[in-house]
C-alpha positions as CSV (number, residue, x, y, z in Angstrom):
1,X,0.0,0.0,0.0
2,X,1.3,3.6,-0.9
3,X,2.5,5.4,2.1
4,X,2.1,8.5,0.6
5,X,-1.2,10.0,2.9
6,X,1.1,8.9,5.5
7,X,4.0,11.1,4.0
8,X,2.3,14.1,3.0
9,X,-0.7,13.9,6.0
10,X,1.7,15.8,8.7
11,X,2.7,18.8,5.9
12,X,-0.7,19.2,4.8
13,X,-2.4,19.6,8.8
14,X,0.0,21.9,9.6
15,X,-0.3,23.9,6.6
16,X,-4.3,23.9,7.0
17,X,-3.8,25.2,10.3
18,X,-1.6,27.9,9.8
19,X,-3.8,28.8,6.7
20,X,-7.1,29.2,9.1
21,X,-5.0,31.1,11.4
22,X,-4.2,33.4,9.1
23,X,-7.6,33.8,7.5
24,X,-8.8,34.4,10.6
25,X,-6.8,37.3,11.4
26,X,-7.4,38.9,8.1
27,X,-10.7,41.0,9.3
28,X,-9.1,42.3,11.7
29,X,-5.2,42.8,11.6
30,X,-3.5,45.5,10.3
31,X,-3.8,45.8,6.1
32,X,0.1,46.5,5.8
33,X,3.1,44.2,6.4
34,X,4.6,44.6,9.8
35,X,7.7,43.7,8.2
36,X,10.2,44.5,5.2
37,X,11.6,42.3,2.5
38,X,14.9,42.8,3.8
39,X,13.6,42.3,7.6
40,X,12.0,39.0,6.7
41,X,15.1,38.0,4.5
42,X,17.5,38.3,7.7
43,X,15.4,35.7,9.4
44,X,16.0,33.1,6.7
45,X,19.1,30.6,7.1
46,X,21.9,32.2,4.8
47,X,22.8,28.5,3.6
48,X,20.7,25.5,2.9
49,X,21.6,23.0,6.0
50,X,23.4,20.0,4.8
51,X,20.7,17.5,6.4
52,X,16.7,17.0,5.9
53,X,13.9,18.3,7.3
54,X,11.3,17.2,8.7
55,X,8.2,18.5,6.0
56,X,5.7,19.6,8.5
57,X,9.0,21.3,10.8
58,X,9.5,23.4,7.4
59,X,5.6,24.0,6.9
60,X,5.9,25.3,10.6
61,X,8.8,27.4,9.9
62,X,7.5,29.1,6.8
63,X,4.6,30.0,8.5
64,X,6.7,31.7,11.4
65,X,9.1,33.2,8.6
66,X,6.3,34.8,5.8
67,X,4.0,35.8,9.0
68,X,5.0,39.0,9.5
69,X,6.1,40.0,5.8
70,X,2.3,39.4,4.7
71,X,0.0,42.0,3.1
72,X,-3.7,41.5,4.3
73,X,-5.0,41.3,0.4
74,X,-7.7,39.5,1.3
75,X,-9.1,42.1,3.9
76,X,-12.8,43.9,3.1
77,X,-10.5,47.2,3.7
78,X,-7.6,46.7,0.9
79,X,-7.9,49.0,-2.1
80,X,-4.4,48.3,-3.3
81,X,-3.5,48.3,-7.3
82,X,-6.6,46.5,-8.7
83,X,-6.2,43.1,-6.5
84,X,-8.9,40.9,-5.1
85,X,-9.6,38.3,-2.5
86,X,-10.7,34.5,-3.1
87,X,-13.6,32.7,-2.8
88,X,-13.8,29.8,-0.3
89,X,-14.4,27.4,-3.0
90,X,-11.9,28.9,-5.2
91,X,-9.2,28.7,-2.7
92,X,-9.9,24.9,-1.8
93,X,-10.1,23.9,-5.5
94,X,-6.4,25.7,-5.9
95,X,-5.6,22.9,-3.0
96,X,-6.7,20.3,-5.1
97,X,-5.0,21.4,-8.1
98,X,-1.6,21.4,-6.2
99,X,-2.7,17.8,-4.6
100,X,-3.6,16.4,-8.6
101,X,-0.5,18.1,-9.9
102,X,-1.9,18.1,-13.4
103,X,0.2,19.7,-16.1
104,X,-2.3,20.9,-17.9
105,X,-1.3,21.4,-21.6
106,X,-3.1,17.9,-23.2
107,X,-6.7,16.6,-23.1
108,X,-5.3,13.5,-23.8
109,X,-2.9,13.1,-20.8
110,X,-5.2,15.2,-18.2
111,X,-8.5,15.2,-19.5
112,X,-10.6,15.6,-16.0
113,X,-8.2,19.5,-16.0
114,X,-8.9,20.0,-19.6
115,X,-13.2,19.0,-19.5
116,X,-13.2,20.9,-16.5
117,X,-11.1,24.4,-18.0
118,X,-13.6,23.8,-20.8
119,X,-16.3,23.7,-18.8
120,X,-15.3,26.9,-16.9
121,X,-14.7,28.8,-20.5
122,X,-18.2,27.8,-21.7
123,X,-20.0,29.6,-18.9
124,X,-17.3,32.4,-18.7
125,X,-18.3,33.2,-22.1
126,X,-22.0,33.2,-21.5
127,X,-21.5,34.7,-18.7
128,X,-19.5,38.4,-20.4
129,X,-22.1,38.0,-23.6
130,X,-19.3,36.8,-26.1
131,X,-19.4,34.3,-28.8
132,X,-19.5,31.5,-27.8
133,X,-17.3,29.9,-30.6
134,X,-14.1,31.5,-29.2
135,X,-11.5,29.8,-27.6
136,X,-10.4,30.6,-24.0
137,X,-6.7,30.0,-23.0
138,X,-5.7,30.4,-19.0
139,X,-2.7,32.9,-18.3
140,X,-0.9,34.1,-15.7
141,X,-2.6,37.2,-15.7
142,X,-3.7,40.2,-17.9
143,X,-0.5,41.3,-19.0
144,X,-0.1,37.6,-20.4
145,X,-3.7,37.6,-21.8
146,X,-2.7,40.8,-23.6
147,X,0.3,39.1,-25.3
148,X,-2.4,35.8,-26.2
149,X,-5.0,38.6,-27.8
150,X,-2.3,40.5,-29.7
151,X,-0.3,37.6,-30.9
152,X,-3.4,36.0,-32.1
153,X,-4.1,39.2,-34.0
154,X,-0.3,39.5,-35.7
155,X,-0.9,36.2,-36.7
156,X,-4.4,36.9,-38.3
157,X,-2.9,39.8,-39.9
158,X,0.1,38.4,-41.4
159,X,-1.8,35.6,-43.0
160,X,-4.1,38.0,-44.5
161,X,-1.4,39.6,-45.9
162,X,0.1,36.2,-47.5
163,X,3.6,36.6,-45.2
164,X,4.2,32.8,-43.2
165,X,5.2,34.4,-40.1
166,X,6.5,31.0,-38.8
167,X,8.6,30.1,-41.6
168,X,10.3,33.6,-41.7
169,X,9.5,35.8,-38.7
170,X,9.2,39.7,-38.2
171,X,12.2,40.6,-40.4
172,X,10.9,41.9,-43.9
173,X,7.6,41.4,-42.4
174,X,5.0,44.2,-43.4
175,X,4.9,46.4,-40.7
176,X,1.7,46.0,-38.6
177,X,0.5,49.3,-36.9
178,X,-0.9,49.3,-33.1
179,X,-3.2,52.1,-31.8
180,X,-4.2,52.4,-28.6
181,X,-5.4,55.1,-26.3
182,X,-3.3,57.6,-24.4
183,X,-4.1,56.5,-21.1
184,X,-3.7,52.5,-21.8
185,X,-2.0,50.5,-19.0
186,X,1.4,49.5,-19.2
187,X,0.4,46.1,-20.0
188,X,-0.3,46.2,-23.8
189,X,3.0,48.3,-24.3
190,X,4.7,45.5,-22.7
191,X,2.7,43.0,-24.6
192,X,3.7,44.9,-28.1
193,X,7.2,45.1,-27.0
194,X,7.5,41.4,-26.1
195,X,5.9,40.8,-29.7
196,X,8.2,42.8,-31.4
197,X,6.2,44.9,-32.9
198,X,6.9,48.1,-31.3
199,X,5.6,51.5,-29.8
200,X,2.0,52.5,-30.3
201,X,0.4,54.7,-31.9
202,X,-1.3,57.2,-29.1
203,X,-4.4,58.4,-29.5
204,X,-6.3,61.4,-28.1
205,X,-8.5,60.2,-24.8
206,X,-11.1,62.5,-23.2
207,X,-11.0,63.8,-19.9
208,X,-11.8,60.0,-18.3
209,X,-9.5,58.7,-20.5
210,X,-11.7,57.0,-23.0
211,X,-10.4,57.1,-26.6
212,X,-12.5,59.4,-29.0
213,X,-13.3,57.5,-31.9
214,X,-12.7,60.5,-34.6
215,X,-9.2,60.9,-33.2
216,X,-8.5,56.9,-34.2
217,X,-10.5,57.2,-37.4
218,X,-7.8,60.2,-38.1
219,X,-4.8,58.6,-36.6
220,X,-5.6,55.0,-38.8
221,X,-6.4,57.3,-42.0
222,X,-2.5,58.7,-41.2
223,X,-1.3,55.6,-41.4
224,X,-2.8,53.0,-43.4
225,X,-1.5,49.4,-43.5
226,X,-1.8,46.6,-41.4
227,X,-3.5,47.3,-38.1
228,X,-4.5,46.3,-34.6
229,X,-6.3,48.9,-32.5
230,X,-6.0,48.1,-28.8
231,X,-9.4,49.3,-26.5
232,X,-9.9,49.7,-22.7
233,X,-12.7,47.8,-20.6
234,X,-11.9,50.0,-17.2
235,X,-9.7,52.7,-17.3
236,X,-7.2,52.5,-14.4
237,X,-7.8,55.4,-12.6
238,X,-11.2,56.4,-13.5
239,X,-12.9,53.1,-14.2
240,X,-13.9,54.3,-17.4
241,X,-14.9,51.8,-20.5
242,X,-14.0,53.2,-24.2
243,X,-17.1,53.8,-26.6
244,X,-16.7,50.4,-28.1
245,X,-19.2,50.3,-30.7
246,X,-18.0,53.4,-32.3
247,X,-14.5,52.4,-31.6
248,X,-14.7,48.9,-33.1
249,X,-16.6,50.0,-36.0
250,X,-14.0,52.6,-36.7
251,X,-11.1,49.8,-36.7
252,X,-13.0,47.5,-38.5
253,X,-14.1,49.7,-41.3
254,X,-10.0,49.8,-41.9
255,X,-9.4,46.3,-42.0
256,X,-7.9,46.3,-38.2
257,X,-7.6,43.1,-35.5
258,X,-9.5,44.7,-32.4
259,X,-7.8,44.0,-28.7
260,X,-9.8,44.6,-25.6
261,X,-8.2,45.1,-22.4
262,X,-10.4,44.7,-19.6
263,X,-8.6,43.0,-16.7
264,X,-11.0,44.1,-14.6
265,X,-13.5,45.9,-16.4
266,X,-14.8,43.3,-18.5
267,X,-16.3,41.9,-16.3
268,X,-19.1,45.1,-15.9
269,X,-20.4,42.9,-18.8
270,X,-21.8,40.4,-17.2
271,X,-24.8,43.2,-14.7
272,X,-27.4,44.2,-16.8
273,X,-27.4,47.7,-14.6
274,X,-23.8,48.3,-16.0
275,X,-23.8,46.1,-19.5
276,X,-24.7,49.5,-21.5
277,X,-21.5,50.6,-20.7
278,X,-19.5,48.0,-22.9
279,X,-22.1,48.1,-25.8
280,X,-20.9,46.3,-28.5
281,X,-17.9,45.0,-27.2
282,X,-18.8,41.5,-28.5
283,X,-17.8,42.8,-31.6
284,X,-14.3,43.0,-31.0
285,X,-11.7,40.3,-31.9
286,X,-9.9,39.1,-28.7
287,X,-10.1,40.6,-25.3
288,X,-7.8,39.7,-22.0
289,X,-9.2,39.9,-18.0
290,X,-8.5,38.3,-15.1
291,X,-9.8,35.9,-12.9
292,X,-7.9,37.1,-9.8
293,X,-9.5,40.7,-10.1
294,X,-13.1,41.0,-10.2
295,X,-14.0,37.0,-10.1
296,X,-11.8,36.5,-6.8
297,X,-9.7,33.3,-7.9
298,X,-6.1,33.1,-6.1
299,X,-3.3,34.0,-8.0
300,X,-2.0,33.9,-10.8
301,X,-5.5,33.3,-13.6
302,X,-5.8,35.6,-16.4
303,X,-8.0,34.8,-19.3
304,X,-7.0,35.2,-23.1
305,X,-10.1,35.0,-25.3
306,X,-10.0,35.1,-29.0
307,X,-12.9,34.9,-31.5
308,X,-11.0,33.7,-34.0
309,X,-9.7,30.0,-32.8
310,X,-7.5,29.2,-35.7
311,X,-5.5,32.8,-35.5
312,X,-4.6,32.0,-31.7
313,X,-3.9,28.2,-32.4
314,X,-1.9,29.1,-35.2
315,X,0.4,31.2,-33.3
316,X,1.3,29.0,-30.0
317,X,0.5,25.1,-31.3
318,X,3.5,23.3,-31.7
319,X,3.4,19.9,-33.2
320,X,6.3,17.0,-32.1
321,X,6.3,13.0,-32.3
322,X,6.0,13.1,-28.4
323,X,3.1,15.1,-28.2
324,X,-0.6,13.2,-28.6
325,X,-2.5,16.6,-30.0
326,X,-5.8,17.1,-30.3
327,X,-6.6,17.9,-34.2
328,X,-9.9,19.7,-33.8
329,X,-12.5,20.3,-31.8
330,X,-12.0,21.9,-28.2
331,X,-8.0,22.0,-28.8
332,X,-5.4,21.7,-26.7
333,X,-4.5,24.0,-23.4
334,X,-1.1,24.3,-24.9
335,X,-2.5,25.9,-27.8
336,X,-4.2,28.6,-26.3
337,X,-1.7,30.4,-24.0
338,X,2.6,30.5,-24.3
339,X,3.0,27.7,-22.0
340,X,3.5,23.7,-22.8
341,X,3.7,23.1,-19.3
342,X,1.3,24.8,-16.0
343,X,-1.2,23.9,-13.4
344,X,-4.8,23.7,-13.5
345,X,-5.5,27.0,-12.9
346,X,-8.6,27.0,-14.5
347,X,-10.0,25.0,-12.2
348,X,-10.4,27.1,-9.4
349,X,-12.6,29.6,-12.2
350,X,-14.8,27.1,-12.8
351,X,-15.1,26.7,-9.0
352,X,-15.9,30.2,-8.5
353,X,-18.7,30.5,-11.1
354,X,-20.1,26.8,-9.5
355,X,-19.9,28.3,-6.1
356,X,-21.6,31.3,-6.8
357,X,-24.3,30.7,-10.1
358,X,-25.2,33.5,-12.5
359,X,-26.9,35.4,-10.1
360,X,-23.9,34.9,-7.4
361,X,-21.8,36.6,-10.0
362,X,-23.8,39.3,-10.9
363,X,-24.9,40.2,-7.4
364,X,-20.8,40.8,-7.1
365,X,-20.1,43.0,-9.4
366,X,-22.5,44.8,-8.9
367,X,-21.8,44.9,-5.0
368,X,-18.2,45.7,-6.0
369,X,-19.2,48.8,-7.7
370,X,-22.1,50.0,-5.2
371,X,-18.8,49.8,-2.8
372,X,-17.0,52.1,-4.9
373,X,-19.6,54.6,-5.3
374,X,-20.4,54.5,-1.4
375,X,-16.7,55.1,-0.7
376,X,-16.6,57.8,-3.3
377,X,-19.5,59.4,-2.0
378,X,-18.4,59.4,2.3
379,X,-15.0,61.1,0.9
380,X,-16.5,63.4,-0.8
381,X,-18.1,64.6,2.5
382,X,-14.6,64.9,4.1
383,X,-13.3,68.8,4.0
384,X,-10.6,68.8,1.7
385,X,-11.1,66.1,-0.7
386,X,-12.2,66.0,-4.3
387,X,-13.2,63.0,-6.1
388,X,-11.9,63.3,-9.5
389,X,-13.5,60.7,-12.0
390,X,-17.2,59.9,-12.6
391,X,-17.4,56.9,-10.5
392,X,-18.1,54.5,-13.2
393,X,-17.2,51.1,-12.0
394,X,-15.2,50.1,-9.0
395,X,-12.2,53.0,-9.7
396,X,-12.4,56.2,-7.4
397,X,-9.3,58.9,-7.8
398,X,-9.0,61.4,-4.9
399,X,-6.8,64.0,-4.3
400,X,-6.5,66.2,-1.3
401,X,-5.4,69.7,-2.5
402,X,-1.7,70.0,-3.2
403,X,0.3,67.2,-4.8
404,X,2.3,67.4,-1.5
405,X,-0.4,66.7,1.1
406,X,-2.2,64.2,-1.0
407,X,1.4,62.3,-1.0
408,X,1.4,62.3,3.0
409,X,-2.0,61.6,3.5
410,X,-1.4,58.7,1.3
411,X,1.6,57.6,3.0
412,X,-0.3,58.1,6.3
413,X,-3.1,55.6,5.1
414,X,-0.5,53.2,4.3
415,X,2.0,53.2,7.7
416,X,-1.3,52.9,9.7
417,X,-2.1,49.8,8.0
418,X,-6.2,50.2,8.9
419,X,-7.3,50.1,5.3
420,X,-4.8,50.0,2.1
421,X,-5.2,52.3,-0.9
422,X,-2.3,53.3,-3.1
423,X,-1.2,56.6,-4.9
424,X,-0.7,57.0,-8.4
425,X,-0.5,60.3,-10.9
426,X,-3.2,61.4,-13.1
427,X,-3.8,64.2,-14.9
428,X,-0.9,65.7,-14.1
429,X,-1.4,65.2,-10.4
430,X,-0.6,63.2,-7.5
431,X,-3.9,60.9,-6.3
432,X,-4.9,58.6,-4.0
433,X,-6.5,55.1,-6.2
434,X,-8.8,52.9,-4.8
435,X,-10.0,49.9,-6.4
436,X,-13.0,47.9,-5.1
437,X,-12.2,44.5,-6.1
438,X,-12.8,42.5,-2.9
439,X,-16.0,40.2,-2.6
440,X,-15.7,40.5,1.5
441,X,-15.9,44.4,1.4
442,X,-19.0,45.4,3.0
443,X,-20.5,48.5,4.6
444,X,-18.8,48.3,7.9
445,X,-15.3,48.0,6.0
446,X,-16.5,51.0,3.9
447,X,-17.3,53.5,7.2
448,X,-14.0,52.0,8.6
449,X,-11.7,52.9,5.2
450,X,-14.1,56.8,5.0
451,X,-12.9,57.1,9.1
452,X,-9.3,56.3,8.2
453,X,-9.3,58.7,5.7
454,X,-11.0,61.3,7.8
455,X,-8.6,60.5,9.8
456,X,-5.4,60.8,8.1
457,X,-6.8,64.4,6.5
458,X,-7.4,65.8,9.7
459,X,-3.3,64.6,10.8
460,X,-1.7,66.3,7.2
461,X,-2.8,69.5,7.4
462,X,-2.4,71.7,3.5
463,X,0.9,73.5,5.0
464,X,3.3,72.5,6.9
């Protein structure tokens, strides 16, 4: 008989106990790390002892180590970057997928990971009211999910253009042309650079940062050619979705492969109250989110989703004697995303979505940004503090006169460690950004965060 429960039993109680401990302290404990990288680092043995450990000793001994270096992201009361919590079944799903160790890049080989990721697209898809004949590939995140939806699009673009991009790469390629709005995130210019295809093309956004479809149909006519026009589905600091029907239909009419970037926005699609907001988004050719924003999955899940299957298989399959590929059909994991090799991380999605039903999802969102607009409005009350974006979505922007005192109110927020929000620049100013993104927020964390605030206002006066 195996003695592996035997083995791994020990490791895997303490590890469940030092997780509940730590859960349980989230509601409560101070947001912010009470230690330092470089604190936690000089706790760590400088070299690797010569002898074994015992497994549940080193499970013990992590605990005690990362303790003190950990940020509270799961607390109601973190606004950080746009990060958000996980779901209980979520996070016991990502258990299992570490216990099954499935690589998860053939049906063949791991077919329970692959009908169940399949699974989990089907509904995803249904779910954000897009066709349901694209193909869904599970990233590490956004930024990677970027890279899927663009790379699917070079490759649709080259082909039209009669240049075999695989048998001769980018050099005396015809040069493909990205657009994108001024205030994009970073992501898709990192996305670009990593496809080689280099800087955008900016165009004019309004005062929300939406892109303004006559200054793209302008910018395209400039310079025709091959094209991909890149959109936003939540604007980073305002929340803001571009005019996609205009915007698409603009692209489109000049022969362009249309990117949507909503790693957290996108998901406004699935509320009827905020659907209008993303009208005709559908229409667009790939878009990216991510399943550890809005959806609350653990880290790392971003989701690559192409309506055009054969573009996206066509640019990461890879066919080898050792390989037993799938020919048509679903496809094979590997072909949707830059990875042969990774976990099952669409399992916990389809965990989430399971846990939570159509209505559990939808009652989220639209939770998430009722949170936002109840924080946005309690700071508004505050002396002192301006809201500066239409409160949209689950984005609120906030400065507190000067650049200089919104800078140490913000750095006030964070060495209290009550509630987490993080600063940023906008508009030529310093801000305060907080994004709603955690399913556990609820009003009393909302009064607690507005009191902080109130709080840390009253402490940084204008001059000093």
């Amino acid at each position: 008989m195996s003695a592996m429960p035997e083995t791994y039993g020990a490791a895997l109680e303490r590890a469940m106990a030092h997780a509940g401990d730590w859960l349980a302290s989230v509601p409560t404990r101070s947001v912010r790390p009470d230690s330092t990288a470089d604190q936690v680092a000089k706790s760590i043995l400088p070299r690797l002892p010569d002898e074994a450990t015992d497994p549940a000793e080193v499970v013990d001994e992590l605990a005690a180590l990362a303790e003190p270096g950990l940020m509270a992201i799961q607390s109601g009361r973190f606004f950080g970057w746009v990060m958000g919590g996980t779901l209980p079944a979520a996070m016991a799903a990502d258990w299992l997928v570490s216990a099954w160790d499935q690589n998860t890049g053939l049906r063949f080989a791991t077919p329970a990971a692959a009908a169940i990721e399949e699974s989990a697209a089907a509904w995803l898809l249904d779910l954000l009211h897009l066709p349901a004949s694209a193909d869904v590939g599970f990233t590490t995140g956004a930024t990677t999910a970027n890279f899927v939806g663009l790379a699917a699009g070079r490759q649709y673009l080259m082909d039209e253009a009669g240049w075999d991009l695989e048998a001769l790469g980018l050099t005396g390629a015809p040069r493909i042309t990205t657009f994108a709005g001024r205030e994009r995130h970073a992501a898709v210019d990192l996305a670009l650079r990593y496809l080689g295809l280099g800087a955008c093309v900016p165009v004019d956004a309004d005062e929300e940062g939406r892109i303004l479809p006559d200054a793209l149909a302008e910018a395209m006519d400039q310079q025709p050619g091959l094209s991909l026009v890149c959109l936003q589905a939540g604007n980073l600091h305002s929340g803001a979705f571009d005019p996609m029907e205009e915007a698409i239909a603009v692209a489109h009419d000049r022969g362009a492969w249309v990117h949507v970037d909503g790693a957290f926005g996108l998901w406004a699609a699935v509320s009827p109250t905020l659907r209008a907001r993303l009208a005709g988004v559908e229409e667009a050719d790939s878009w990216a989110t991510d399943a550890h924003k809005t959806l609350n999955v653990p880290y790392d899940c971003g989701l690559a989703i192409v309506a055009r299957p054969e573009a996206l298989r066509r640019a990461f399959s890879v066919h080898t004697s050792y390989l037993i590929a799938t020919d048509a059909g679903p496809g094979d994991p590997f072909e949707k995303v830059p990875e042969m090799s990774r976990r099952a991380r669409g399992i916990p999605v389809w965990a989430a979505l399971r846990q939570l039903g159509r209505n559990g999802v939808i009652s989220m969102v639209d939770r998430l940004a009722a949170n936002a607009r109840a924080l946005a409005e309690g700071l508004a009350a505050i002396p002192g503090v301006e809201v500066l974006n239409d409160v949209v979505f689950t984005q609120v922007s906030v400065s507190f006169g000067s650049d200089d005192r919104t800078h140490r109110v913000t750095q006030r927020l964070m060495a209290e460690g009550a509630v987490w929000m993080s600063g940023s620049s906008w508009r030529g100013r310093e801000i305060l950004r907080i994004s709603v993104s955690n399913w556990t927020t609820d009003a009393g964390d909302v009064a607690a965060s507005i009191a902080a605030v109130r709080g840390a206002v009253e402490a940084e006066p204008e001059f000093v």
